[in-house]
C-alpha positions as MATLAB code, in Angstrom:
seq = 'XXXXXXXXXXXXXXXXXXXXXXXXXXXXXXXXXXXXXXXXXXXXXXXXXXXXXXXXXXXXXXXXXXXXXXXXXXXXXXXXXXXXXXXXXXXXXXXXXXXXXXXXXXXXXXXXXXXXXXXXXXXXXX';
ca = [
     126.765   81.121   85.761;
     123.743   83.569   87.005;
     123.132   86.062   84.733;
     124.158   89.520   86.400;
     122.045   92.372   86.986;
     122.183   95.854   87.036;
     120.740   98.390   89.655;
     118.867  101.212   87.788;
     116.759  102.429   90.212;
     114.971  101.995   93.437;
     111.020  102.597   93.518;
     109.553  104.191   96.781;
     105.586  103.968   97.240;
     103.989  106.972   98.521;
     100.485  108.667   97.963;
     101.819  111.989   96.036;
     104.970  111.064   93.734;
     105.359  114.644   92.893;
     105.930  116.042   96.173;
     107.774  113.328   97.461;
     110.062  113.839   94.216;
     110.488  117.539   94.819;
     111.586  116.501   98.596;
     113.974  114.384   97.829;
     115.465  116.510   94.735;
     116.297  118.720   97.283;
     117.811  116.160  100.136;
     119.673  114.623   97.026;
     120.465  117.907   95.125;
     119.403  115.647   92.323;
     117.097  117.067   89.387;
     113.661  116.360   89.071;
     113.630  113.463   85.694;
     110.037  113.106   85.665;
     107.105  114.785   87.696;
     102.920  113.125   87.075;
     100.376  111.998   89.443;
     101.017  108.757   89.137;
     104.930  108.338   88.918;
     107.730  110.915   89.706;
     111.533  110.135   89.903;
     114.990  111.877   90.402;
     118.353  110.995   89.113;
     121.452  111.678   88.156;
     121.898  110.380   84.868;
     123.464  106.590   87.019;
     120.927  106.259   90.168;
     117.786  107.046   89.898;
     114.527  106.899   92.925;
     111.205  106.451   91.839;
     108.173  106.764   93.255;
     105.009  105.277   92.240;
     101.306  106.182   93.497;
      99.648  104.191   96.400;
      97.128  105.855   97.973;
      96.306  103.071  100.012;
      99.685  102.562  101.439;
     100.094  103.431  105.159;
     103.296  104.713  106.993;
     104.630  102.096  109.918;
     105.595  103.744  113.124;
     109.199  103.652  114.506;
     110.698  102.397  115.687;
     108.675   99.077  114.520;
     109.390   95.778  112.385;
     107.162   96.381  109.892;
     109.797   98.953  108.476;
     110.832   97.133  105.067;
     113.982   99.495  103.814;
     115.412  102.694  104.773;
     117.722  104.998  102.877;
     121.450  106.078  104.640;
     122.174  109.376  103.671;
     126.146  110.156  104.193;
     125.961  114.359  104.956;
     129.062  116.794  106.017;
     127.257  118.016  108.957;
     124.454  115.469  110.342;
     123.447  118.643  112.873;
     122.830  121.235  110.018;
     121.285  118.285  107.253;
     118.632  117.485  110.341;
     117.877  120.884  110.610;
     117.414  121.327  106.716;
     115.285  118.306  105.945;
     113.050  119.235  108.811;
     112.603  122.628  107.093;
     111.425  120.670  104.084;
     108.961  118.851  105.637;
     110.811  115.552  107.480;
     110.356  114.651  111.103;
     112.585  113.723  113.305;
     111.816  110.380  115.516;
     111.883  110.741  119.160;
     113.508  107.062  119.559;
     117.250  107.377  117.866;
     119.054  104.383  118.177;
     122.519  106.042  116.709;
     122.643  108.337  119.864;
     124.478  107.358  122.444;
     125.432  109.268  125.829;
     124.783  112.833  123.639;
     127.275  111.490  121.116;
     125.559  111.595  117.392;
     126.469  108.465  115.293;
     123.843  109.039  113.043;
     120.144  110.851  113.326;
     116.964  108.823  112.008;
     114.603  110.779  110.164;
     111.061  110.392  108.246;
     110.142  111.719  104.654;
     107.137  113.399  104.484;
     105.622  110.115  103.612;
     106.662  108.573  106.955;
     109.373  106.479  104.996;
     112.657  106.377  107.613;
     115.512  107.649  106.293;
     119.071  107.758  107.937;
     121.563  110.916  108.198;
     125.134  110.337  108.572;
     128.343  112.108  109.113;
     130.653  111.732  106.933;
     133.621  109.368  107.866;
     136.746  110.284  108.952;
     139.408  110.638  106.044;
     136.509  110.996  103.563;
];
């Protein structure tokens, strides 16, 4: 039998935990756990995102294959929650694949570390 593991956190790398952290307290509505140079993180007590210090580490393009995760965010109102995260320092893509003929499946986005991120509505019945 394989031993089974437990999730307790993803780790992002980014050059400047802190303000990465603060971002995505906000995004998250998530508190702040732990703010240095070197390591930040959020949580909320059962999930928790990290981020570690890389200075070296360089942001792929998109849309490209050299993109190694992203992050779906589920939102009430995709429209307003673009709007917001842009506001906090997030671009917005000009290539959205979850766009079709006008009609807004779901909005790709980038951190202000260039990691993509995903905004979706909420589903129906939900």
């Amino acid at each position: 039998m394989t031993t089974k593991a437990k999730v307790i956190a993803t780790t992002i790398d980014c050059d400047d935990p802190r303000a990465l952290a603060a971002f995505y307290a906000e995004v998250l509505g998530m508190p702040v756990q732990v703010a240095e140079d070197e390591y930040a993180a959020v949580g909320d007590g059962t999930w928790n995102l990290y981020f570690a210090r890389l200075p070296e580490r360089k942001p792929v393009a998109w849309p490209s294959d050299d993109k190694q995760f992203h992050i779906d965010l589920r939102v009430p109102d995709v429209e307003q929650a673009v709007q917001d995260y842009l506001a906090l320092g997030a671009t917005k893509p000009e290539f959205q694949p979850g766009v079709t003929d006008g009609n807004v499946g779901w909005i790709v986005m980038q951190d202000p570390a260039g990691h993509v991120f995903c905004v979706c509505p909420e589903q129906s019945g939900s």
